[in-house]
PDB file as gemmi writes it, atoms N, CA and C in Angstrom:
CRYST1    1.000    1.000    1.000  90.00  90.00  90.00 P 1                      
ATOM      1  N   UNK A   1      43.337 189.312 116.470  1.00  0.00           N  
ATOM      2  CA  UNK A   1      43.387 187.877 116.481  1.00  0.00           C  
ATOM      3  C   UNK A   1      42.061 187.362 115.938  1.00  0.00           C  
ATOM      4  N   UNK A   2      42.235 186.516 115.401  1.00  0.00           N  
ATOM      5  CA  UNK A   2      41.106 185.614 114.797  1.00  0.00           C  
ATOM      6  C   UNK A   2      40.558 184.267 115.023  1.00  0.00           C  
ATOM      7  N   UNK A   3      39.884 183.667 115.641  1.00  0.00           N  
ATOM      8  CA  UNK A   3      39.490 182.907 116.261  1.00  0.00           C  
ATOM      9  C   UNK A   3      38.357 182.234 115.567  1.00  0.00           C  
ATOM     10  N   UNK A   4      38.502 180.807 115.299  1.00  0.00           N  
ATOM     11  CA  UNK A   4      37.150 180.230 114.458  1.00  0.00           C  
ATOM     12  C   UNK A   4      37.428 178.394 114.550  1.00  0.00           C  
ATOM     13  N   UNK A   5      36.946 178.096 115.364  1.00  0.00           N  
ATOM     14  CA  UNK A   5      37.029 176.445 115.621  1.00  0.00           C  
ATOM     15  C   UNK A   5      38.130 175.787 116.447  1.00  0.00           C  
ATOM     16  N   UNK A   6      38.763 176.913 117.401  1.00  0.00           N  
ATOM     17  CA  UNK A   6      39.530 176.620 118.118  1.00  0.00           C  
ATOM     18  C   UNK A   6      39.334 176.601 119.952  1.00  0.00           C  
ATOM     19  N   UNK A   7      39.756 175.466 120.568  1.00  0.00           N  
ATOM     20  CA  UNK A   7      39.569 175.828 122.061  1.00  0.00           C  
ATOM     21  C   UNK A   7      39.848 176.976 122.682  1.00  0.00           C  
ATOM     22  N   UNK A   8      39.303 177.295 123.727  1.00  0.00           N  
ATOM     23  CA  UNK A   8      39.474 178.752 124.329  1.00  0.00           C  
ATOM     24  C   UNK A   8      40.570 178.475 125.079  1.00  0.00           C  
ATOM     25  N   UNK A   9      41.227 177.392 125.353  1.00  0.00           N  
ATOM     26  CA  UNK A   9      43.044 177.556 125.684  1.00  0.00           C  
ATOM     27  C   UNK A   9      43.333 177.464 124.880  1.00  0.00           C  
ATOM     28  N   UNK A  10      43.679 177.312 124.045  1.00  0.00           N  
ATOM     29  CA  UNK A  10      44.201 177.787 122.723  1.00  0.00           C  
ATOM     30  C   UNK A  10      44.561 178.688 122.101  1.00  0.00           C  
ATOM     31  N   UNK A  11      43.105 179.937 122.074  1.00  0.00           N  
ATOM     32  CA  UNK A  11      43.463 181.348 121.771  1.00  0.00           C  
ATOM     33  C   UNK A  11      43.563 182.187 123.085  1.00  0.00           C  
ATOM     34  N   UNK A  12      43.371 181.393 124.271  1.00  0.00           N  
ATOM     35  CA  UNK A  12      43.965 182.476 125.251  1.00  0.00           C  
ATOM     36  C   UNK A  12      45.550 181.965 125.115  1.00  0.00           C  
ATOM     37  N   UNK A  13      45.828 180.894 124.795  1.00  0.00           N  
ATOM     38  CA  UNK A  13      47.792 180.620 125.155  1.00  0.00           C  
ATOM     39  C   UNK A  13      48.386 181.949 123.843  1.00  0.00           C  
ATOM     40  N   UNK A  14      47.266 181.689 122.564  1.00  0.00           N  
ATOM     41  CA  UNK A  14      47.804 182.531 121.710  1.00  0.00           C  
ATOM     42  C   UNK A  14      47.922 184.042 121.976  1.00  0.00           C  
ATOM     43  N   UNK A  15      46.691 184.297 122.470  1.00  0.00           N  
ATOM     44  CA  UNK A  15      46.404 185.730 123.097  1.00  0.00           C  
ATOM     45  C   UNK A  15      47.983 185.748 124.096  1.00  0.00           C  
ATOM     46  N   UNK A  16      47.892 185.479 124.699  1.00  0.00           N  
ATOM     47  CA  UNK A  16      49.696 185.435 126.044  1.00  0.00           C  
ATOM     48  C   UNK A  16      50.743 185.326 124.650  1.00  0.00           C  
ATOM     49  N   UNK A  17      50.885 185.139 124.035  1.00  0.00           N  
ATOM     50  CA  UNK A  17      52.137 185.077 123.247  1.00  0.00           C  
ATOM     51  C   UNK A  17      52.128 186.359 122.414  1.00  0.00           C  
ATOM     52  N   UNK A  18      50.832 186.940 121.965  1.00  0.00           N  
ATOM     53  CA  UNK A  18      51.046 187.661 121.263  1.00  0.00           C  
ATOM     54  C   UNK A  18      50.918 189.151 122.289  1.00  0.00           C  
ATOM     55  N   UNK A  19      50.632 189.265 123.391  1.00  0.00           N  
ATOM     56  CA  UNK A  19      50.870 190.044 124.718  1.00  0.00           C  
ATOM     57  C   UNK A  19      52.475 189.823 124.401  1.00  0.00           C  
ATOM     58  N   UNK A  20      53.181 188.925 125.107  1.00  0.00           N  
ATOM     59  CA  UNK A  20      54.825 189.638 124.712  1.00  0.00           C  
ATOM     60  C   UNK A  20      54.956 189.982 123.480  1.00  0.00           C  
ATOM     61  N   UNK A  21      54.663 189.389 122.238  1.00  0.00           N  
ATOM     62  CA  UNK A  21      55.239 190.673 121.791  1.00  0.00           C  
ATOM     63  C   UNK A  21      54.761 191.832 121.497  1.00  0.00           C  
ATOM     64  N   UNK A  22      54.110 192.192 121.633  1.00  0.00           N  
ATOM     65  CA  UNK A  22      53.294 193.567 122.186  1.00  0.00           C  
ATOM     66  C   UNK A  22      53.981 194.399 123.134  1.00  0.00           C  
ATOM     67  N   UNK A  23      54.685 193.339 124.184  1.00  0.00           N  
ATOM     68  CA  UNK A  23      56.198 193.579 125.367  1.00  0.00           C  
ATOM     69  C   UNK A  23      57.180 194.273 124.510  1.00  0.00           C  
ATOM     70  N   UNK A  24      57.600 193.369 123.727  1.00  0.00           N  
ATOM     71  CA  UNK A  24      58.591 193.685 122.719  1.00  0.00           C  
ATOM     72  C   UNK A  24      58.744 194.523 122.016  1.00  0.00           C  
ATOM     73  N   UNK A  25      57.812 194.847 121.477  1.00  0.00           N  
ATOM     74  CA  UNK A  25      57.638 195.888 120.812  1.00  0.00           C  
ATOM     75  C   UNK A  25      57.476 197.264 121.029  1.00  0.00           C  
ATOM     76  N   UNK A  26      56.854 197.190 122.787  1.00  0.00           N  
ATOM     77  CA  UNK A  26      57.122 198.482 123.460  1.00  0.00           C  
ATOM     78  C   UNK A  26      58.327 198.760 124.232  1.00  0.00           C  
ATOM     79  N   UNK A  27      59.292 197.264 124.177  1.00  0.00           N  
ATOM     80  CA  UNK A  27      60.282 198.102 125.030  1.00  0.00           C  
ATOM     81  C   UNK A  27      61.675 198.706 123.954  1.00  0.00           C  
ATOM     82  N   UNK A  28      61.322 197.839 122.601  1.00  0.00           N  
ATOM     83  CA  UNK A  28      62.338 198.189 121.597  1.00  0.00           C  
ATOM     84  C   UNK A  28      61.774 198.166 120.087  1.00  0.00           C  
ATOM     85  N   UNK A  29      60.725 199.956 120.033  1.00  0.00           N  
ATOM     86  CA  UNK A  29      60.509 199.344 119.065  1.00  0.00           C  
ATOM     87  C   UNK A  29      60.689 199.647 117.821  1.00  0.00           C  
ATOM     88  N   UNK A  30      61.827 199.957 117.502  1.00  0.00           N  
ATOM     89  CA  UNK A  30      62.491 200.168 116.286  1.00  0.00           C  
ATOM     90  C   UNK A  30      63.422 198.403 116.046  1.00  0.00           C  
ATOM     91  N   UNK A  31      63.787 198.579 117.035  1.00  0.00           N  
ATOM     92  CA  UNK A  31      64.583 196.309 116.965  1.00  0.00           C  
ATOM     93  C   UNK A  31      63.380 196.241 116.473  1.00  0.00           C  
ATOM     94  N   UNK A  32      62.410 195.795 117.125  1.00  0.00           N  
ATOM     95  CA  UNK A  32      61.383 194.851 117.113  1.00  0.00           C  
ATOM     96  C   UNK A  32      60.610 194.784 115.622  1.00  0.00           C  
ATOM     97  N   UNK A  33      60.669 196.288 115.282  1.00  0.00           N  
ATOM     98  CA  UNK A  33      60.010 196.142 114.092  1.00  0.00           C  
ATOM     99  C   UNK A  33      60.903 195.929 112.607  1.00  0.00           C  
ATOM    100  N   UNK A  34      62.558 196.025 112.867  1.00  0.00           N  
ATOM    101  CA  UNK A  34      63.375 195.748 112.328  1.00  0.00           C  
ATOM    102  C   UNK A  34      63.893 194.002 112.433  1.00  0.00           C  
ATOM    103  N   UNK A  35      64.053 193.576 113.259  1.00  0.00           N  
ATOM    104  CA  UNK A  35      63.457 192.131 113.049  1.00  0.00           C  
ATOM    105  C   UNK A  35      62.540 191.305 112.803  1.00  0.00           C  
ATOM    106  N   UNK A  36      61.362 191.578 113.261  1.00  0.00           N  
ATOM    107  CA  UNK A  36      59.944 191.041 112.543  1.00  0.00           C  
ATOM    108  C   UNK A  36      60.108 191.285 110.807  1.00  0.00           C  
ATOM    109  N   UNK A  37      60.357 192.195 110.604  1.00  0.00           N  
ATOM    110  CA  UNK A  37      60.603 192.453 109.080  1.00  0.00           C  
ATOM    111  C   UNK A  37      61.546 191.475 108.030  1.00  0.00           C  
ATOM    112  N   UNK A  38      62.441 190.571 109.015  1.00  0.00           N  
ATOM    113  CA  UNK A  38      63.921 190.453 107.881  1.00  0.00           C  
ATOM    114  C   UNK A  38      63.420 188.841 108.256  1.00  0.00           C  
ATOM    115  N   UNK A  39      62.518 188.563 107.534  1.00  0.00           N  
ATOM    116  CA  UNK A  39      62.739 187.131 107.011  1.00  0.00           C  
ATOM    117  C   UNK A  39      61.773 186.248 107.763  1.00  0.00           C  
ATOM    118  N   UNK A  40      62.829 184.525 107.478  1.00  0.00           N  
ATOM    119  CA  UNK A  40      62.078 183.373 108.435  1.00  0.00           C  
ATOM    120  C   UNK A  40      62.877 183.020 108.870  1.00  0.00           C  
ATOM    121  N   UNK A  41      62.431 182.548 110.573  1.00  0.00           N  
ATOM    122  CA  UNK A  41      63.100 181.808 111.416  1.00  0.00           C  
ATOM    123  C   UNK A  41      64.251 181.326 111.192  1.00  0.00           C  
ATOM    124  N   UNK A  42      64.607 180.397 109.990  1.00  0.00           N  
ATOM    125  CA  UNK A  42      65.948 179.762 110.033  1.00  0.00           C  
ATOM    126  C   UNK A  42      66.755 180.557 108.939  1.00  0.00           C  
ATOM    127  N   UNK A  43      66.051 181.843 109.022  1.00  0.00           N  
ATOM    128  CA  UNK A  43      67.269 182.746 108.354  1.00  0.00           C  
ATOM    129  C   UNK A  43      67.594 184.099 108.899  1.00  0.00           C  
ATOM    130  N   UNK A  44      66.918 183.916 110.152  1.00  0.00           N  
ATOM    131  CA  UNK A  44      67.247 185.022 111.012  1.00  0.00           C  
ATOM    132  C   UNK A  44      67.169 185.181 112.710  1.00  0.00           C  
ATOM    133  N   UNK A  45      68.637 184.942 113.084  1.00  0.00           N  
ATOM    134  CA  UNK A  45      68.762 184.556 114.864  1.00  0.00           C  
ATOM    135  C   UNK A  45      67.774 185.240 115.542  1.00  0.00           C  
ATOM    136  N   UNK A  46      68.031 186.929 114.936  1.00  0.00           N  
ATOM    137  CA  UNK A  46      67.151 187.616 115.844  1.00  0.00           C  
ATOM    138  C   UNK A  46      65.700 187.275 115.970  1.00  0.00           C  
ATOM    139  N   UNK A  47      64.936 187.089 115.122  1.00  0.00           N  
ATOM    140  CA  UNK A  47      64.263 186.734 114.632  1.00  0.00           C  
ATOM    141  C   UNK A  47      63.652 185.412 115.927  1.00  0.00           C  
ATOM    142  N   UNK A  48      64.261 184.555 115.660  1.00  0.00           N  
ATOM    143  CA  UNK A  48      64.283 183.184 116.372  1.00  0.00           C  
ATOM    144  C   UNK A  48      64.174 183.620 118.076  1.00  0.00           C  
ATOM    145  N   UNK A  49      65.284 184.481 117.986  1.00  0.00           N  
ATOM    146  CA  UNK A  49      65.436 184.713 119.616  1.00  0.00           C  
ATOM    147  C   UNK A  49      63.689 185.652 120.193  1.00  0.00           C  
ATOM    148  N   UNK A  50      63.378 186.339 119.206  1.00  0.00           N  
ATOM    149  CA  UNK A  50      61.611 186.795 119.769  1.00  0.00           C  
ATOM    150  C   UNK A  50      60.710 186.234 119.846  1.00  0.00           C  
ATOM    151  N   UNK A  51      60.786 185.164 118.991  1.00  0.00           N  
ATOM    152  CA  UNK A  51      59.899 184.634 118.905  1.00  0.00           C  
ATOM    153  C   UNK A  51      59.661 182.791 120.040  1.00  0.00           C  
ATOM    154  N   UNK A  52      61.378 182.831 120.585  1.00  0.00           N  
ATOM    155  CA  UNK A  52      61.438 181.597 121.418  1.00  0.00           C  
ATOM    156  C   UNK A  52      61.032 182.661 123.222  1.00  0.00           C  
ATOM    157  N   UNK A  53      61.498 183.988 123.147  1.00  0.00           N  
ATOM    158  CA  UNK A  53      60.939 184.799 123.801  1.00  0.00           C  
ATOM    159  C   UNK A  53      59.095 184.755 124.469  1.00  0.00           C  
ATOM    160  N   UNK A  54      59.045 184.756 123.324  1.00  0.00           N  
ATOM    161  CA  UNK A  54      57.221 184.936 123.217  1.00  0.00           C  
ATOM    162  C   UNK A  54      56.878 183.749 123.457  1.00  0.00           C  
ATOM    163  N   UNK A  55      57.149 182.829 123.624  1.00  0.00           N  
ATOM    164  CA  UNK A  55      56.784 181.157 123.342  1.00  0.00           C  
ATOM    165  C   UNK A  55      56.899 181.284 124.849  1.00  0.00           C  
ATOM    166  N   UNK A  56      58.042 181.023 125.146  1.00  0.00           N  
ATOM    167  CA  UNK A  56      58.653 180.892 127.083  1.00  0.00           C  
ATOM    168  C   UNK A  56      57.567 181.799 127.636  1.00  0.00           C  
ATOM    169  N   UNK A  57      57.747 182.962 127.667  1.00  0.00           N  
ATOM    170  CA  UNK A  57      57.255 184.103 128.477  1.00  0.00           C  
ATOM    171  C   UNK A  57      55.459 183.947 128.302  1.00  0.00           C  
ATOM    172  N   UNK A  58      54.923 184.037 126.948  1.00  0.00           N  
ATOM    173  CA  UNK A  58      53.280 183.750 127.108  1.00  0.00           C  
ATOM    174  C   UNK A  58      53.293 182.380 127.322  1.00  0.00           C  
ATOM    175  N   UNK A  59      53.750 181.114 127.540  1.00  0.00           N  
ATOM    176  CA  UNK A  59      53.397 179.390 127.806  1.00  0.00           C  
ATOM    177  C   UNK A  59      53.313 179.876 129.523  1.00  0.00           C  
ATOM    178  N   UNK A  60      54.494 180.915 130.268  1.00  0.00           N  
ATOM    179  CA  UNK A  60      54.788 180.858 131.992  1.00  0.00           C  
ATOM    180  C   UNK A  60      52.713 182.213 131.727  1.00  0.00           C  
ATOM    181  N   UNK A  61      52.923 182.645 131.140  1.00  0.00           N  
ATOM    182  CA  UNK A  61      52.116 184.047 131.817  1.00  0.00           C  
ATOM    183  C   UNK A  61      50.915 182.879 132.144  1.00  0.00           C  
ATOM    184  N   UNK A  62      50.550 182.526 130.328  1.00  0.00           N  
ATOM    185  CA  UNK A  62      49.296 181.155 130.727  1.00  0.00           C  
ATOM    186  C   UNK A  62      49.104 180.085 131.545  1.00  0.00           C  
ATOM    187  N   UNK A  63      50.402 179.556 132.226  1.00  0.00           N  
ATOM    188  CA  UNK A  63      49.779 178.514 133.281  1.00  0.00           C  
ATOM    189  C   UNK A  63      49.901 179.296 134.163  1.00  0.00           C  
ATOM    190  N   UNK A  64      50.385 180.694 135.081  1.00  0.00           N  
ATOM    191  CA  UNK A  64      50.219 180.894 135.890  1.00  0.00           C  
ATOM    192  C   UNK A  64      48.523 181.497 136.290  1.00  0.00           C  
ATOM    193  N   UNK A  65      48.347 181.637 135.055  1.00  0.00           N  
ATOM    194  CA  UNK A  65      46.467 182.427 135.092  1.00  0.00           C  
ATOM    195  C   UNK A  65      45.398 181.243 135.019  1.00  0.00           C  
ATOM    196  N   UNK A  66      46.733 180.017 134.363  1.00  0.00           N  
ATOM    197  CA  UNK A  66      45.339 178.956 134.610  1.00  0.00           C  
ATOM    198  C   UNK A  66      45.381 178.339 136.166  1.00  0.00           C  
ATOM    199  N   UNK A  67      46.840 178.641 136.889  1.00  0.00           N  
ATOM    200  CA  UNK A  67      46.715 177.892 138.097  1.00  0.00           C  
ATOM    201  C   UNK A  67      45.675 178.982 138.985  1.00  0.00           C  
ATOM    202  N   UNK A  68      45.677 180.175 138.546  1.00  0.00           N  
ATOM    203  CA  UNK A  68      45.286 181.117 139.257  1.00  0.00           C  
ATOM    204  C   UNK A  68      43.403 180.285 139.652  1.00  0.00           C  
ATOM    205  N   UNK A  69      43.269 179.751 138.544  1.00  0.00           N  
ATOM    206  CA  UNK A  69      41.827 179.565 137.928  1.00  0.00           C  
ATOM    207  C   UNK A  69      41.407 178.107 138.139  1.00  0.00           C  
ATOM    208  N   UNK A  70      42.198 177.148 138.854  1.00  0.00           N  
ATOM    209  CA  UNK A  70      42.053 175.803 139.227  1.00  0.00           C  
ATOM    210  C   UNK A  70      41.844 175.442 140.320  1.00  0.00           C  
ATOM    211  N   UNK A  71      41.795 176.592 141.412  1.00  0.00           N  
ATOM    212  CA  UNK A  71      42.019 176.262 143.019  1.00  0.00           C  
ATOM    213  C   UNK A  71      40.147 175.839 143.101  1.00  0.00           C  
TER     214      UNK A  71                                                      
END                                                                             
């Protein structure tokens, strides 16, 4: 990851998104690397479905580490 003029929630929400798919990729990863491969978003469901995956799953991982971090 590359980081240069951005808030540190920012590249930690990015850091959590790119953790699942890192998920993804270890639990299937012949899919995973066979969909990442075939295209863009609005030309490929599978595609769409990992990446709305990664969105849901790193947005919950990050507020639960920021509530962790607010008390």
């Amino acid at each position: 990851m590359f980081v240069d003029n951005r808030q540190l929630k920012d590249v930690l929400r990015t850091f959590c998104h790119e953790l699942v798919h890192h998920s993804q990729h270890i639990t299937d990863p012949d899919g995973f690397l066979a969909v990442n491969k075939a295209g863009k978003l609005g030309e490929n469901d599978q595609l769409t479905l990992l990446e709305t995956d990664a969105y849901s799953r790193g947005n919950v991982l990050f507020r639960k580490w920021t509530e962790t971090y607010s008390k």
